[in-house]
Every structure is written in C-alpha cells, then in structure tokens.
FITOR-304108 format. One record per residue: x, y, z of N, C-alpha, C, O in turn; residue in one letter. Coordinates in nm, 3 decimals, decimal comma, always signed. Layout:
BEGIN
nx / ny / nz / cax / cay / caz / cx / cy / cz / ox / oy / oz / code
X / Y / Z / X / Y / Z / X / Y / Z / X / Y / Z / A
...
This chain:
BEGIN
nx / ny / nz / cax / cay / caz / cx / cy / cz / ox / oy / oz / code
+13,499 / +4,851 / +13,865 / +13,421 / +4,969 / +13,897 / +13,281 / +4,923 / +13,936 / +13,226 / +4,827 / +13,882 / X
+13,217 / +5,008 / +14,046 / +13,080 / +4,961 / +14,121 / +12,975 / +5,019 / +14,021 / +13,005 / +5,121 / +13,958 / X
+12,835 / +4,948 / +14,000 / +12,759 / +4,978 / +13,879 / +12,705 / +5,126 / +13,949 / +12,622 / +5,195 / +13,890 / X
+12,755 / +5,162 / +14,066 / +12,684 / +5,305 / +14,107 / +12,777 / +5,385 / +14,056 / +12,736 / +5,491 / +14,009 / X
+12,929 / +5,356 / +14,052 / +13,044 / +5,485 / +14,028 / +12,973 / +5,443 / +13,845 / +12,927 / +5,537 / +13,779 / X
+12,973 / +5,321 / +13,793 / +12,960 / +5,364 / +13,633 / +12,858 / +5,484 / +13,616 / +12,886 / +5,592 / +13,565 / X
+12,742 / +5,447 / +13,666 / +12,647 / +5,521 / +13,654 / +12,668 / +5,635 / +13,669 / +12,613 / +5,710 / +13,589 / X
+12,744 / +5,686 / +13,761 / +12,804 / +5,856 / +13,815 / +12,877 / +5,907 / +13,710 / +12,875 / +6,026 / +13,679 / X
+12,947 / +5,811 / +13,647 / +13,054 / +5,842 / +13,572 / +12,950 / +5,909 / +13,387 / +12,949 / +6,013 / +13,321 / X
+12,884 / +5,776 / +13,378 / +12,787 / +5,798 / +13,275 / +12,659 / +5,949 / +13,262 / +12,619 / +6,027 / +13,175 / X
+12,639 / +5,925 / +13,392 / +12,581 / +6,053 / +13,418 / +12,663 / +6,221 / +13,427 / +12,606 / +6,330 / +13,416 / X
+12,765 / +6,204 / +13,443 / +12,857 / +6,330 / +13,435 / +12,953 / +6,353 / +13,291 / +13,040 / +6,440 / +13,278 / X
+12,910 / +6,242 / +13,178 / +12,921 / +6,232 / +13,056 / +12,844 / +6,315 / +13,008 / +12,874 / +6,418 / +12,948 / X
+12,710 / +6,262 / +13,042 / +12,584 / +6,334 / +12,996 / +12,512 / +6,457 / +12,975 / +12,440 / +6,511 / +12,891 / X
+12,571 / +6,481 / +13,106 / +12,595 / +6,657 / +13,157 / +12,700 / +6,709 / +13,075 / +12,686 / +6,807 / +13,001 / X
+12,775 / +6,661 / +13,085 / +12,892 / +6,740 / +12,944 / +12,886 / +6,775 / +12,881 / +12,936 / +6,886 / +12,862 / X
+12,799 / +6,694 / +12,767 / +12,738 / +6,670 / +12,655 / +12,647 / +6,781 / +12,647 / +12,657 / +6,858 / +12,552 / X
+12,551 / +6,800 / +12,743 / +12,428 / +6,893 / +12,764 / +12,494 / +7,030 / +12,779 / +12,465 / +7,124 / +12,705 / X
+12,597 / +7,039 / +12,891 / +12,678 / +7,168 / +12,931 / +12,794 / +7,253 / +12,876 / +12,869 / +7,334 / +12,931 / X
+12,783 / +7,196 / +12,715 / +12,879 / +7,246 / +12,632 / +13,009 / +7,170 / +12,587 / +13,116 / +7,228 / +12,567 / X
+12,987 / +7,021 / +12,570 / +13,132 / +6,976 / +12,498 / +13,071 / +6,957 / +12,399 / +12,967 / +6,892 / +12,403 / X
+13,140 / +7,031 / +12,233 / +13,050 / +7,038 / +12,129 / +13,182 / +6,972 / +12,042 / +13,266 / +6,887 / +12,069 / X
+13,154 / +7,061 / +11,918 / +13,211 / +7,009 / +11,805 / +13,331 / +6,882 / +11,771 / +13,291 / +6,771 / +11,736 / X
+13,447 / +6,904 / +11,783 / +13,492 / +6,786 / +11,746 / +13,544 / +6,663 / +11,881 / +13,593 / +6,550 / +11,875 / X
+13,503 / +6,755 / +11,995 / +13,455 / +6,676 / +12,069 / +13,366 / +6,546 / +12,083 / +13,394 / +6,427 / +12,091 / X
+13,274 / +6,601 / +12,082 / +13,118 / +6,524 / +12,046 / +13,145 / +6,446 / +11,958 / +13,093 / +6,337 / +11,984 / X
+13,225 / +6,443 / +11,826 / +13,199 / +6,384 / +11,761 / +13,347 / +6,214 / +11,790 / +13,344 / +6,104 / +11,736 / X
+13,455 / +6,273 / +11,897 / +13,506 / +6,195 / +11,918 / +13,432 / +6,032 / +12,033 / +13,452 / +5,912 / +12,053 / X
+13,331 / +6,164 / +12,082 / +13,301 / +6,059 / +12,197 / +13,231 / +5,983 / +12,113 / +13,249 / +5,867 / +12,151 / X
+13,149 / +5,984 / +12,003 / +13,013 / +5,911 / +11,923 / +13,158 / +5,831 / +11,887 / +13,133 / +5,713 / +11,865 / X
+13,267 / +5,853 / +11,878 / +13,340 / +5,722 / +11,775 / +13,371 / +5,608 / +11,858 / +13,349 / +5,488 / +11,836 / X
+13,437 / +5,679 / +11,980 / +13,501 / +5,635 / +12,097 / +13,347 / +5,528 / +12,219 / +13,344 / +5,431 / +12,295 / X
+13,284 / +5,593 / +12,185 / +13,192 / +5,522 / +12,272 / +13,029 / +5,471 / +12,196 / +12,911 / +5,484 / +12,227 / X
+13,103 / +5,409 / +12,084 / +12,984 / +5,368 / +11,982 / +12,959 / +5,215 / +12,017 / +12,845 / +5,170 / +12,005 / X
+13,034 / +5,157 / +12,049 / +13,002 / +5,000 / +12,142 / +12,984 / +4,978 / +12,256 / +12,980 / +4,860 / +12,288 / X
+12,969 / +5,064 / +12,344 / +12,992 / +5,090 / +12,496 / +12,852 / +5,033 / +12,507 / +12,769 / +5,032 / +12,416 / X
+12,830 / +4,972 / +12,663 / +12,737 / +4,917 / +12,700 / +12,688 / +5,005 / +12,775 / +12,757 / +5,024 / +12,875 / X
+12,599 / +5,065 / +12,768 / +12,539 / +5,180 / +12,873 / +12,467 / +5,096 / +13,011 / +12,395 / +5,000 / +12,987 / X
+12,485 / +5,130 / +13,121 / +12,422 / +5,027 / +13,231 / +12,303 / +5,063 / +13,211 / +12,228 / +4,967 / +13,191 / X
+12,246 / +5,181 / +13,207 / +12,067 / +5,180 / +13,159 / +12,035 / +5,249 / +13,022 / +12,114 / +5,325 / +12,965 / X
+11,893 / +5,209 / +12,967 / +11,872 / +5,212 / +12,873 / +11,824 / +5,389 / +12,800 / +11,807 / +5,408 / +12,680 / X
+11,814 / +5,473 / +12,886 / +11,801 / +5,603 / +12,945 / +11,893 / +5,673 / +12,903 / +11,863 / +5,750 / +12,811 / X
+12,018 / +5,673 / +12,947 / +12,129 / +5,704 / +12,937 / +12,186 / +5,681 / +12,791 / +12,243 / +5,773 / +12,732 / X
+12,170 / +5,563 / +12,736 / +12,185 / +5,534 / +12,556 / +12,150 / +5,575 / +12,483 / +12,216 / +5,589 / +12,380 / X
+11,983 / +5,630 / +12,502 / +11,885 / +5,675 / +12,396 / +11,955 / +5,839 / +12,428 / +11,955 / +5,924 / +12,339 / X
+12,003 / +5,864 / +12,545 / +12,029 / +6,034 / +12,582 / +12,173 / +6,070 / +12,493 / +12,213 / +6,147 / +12,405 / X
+12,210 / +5,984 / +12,559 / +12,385 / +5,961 / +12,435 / +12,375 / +5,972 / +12,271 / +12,480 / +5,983 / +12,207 / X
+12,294 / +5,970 / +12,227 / +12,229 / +5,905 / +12,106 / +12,197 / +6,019 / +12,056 / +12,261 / +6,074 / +11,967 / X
+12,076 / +6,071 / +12,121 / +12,017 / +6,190 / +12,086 / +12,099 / +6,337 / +12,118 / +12,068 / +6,447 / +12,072 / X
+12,221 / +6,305 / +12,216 / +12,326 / +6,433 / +12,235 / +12,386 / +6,454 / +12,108 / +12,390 / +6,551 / +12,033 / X
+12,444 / +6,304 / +12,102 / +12,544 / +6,327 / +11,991 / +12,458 / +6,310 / +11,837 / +12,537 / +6,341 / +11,748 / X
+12,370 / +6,285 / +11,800 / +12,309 / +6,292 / +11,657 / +12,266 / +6,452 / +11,647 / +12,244 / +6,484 / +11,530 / X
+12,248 / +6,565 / +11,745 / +12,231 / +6,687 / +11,699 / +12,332 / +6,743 / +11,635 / +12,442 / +6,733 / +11,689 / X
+12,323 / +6,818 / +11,503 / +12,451 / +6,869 / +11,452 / +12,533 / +6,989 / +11,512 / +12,652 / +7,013 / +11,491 / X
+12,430 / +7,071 / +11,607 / +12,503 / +7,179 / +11,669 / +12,477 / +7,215 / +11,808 / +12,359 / +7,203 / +11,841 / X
+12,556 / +7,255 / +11,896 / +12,488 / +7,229 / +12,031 / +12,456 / +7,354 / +12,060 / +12,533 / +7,448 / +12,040 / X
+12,343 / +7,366 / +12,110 / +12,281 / +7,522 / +12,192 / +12,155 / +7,415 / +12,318 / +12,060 / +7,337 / +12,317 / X
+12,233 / +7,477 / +12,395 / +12,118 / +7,432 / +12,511 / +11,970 / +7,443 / +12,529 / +11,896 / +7,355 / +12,571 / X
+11,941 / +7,552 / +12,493 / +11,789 / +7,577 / +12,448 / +11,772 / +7,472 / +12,337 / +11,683 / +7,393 / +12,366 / X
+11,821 / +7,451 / +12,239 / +11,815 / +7,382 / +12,090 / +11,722 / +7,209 / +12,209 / +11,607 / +7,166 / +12,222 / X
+11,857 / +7,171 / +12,261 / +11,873 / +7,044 / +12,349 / +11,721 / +7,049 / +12,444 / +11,626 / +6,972 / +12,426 / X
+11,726 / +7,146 / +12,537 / +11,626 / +7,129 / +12,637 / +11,498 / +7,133 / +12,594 / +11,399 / +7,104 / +12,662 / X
+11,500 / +7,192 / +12,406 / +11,337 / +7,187 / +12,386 / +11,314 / +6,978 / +12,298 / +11,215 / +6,905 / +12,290 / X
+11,452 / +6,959 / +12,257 / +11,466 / +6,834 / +12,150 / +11,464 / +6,714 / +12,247 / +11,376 / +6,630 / +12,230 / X
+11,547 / +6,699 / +12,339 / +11,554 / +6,615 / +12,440 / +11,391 / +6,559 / +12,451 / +11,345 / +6,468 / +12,382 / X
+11,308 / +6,642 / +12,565 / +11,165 / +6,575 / +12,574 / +11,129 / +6,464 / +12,459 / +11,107 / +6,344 / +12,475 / X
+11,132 / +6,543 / +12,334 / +11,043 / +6,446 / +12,193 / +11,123 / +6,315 / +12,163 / +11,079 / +6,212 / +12,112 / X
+11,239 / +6,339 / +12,203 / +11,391 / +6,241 / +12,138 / +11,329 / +6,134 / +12,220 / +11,294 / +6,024 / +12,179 / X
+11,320 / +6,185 / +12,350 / +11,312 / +6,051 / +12,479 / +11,174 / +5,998 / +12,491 / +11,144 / +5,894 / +12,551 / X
+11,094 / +6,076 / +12,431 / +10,926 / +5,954 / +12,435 / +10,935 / +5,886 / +12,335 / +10,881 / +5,777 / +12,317 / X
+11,029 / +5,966 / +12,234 / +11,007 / +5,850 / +12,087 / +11,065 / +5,696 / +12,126 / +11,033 / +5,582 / +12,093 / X
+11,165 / +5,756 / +12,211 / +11,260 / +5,611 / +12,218 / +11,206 / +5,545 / +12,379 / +11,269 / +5,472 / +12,456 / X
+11,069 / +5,602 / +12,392 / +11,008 / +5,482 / +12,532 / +11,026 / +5,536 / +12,658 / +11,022 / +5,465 / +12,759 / X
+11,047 / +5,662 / +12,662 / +11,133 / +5,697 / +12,799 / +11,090 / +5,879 / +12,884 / +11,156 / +5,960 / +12,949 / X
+10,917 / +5,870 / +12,823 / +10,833 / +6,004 / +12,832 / +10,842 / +6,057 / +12,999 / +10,802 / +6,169 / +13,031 / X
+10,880 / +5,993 / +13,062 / +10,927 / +6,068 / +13,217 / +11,032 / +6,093 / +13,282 / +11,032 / +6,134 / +13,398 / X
+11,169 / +6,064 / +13,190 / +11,272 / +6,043 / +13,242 / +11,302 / +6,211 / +13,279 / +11,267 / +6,287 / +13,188 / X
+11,360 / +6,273 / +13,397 / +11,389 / +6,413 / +13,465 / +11,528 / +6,441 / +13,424 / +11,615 / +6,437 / +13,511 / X
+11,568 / +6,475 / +13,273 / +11,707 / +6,552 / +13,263 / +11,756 / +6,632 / +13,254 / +11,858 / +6,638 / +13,186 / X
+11,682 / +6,776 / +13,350 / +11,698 / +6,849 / +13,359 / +11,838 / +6,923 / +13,426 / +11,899 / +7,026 / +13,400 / X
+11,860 / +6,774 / +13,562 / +11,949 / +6,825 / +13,581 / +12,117 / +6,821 / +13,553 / +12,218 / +6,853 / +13,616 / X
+12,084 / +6,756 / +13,406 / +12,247 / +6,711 / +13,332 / +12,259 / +6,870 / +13,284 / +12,371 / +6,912 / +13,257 / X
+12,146 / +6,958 / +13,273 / +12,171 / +7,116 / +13,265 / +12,251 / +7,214 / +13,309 / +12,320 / +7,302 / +13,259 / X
+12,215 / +7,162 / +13,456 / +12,296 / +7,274 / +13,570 / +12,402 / +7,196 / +13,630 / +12,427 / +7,227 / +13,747 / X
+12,480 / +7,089 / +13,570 / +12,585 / +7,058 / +13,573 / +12,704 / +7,157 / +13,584 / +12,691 / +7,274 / +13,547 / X
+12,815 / +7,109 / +13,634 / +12,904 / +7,186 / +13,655 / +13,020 / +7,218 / +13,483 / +13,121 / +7,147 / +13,486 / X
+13,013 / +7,279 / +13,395 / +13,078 / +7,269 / +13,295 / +13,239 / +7,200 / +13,251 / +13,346 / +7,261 / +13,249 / X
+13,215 / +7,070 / +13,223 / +13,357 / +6,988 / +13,260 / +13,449 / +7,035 / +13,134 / +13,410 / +7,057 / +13,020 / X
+13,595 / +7,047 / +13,191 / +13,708 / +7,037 / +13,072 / +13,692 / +6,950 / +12,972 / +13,628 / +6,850 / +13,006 / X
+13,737 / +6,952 / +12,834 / +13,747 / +6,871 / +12,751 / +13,817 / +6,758 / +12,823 / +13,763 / +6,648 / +12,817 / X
+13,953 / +6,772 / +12,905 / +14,025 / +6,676 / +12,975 / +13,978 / +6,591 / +13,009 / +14,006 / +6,475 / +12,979 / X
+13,863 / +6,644 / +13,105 / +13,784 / +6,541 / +13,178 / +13,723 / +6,494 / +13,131 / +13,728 / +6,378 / +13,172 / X
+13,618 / +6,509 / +13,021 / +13,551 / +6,431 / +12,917 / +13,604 / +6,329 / +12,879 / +13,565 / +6,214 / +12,901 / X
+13,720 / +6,372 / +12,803 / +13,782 / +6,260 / +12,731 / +13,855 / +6,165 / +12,854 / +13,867 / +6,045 / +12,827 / X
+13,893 / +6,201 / +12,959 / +13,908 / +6,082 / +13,081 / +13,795 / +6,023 / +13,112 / +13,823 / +5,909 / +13,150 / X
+13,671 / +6,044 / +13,116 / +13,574 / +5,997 / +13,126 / +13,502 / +5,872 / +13,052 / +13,431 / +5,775 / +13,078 / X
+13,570 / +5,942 / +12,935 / +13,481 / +5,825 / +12,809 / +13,630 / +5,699 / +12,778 / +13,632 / +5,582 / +12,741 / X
+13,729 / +5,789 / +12,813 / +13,815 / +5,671 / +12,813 / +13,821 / +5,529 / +12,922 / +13,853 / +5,415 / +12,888 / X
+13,784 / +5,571 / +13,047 / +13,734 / +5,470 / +13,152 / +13,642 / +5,389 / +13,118 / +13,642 / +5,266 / +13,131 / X
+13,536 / +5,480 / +13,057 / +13,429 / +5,438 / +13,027 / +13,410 / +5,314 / +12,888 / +13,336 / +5,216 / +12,889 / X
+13,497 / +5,358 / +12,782 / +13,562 / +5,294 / +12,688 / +13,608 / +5,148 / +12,703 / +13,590 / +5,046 / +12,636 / X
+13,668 / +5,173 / +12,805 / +13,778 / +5,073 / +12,871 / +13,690 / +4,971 / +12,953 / +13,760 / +4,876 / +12,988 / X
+13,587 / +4,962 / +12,985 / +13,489 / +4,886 / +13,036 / +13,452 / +4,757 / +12,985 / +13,453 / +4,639 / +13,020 / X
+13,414 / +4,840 / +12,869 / +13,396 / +4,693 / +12,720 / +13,542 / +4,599 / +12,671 / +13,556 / +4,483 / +12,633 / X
+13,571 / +4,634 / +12,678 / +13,701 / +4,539 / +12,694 / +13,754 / +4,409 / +12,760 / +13,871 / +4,375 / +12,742 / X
C-alpha cells in the first residue's frame, strides 16, 4: 500500500471515530490498533485522544480535540474536517482497521 492510500485510509478512520463509531466499537479499534504504526504523528495523538474519551458526542469532541492536540505538540493541526465526513458503517470501520492492522505485520 502507497504511504498516500495509508494516509487516506488513516484519515477516513479518523473521521469515523469523530462521525459516530462509538461504544463497543471504539473500544475494539483501541485493542485492534494499539501497535499500529501511524505514518504521522498527528493522526496518533488524534487516535489516542478519540478513543480515551468515554462517550462520544461531537460537540463533547470538537470542543476536547483543540486542548488534547496542543498538549500533545500539535496546536495547528485543521480537524475539522474528519467532522463533515461522510458517516461510515461499522463494516467499513472494522475493514479499515483491519488493513490497517495488517500493515504491522
């Protein structure tokens, strides 16, 4: 896989995450993708801070996100638009993180 499709792929994780894949979801991907090598460092600290909230509400996210990401070095990063993402199936999630999974290997 080209480090631009990972990145696409990582980035439409992200949006997931942001656009409503919650409960025992969320908590599969934190198991499933707890060694994964993230290609940027952005994307890890965002993964991190998706999945360590205990409950998902988008407002909750879009006000926590900002503070999460300067703490961890990263005060300009624009993720606004993992927001207006298109709302993915659980299916696709979990195909997602399984590719993605499958990387480290």
């Amino acid at each position: 896989m080209s480090t631009e499709s990972r990145i696409q792929l990582e980035r439409r994780l992200l949006a997931a995450l942001c656009t409503g894949t919650q409960g025992p979801a969320r908590e599969s991907l934190r198991a499933r993708l707890s060694n994964y090598a993230w290609t940027d460092a952005v994307h890890q600290a965002l993964f991190e801070i998706l999945t360590s909230i205990p409950s998902w509400n988008a407002d909750a996210l879009r006000e926590l996100l900002p503070a999460g990401l300067t703490r961890r070095g990263f005060p300009d990063f624009d993720f606004t638009g993992l927001f207006s993402a298109p709302i993915a199936s659980r299916e696709e999630v979990e195909s997602w993180a399984a590719q993605l999974g499958g990387l480290n290997s």
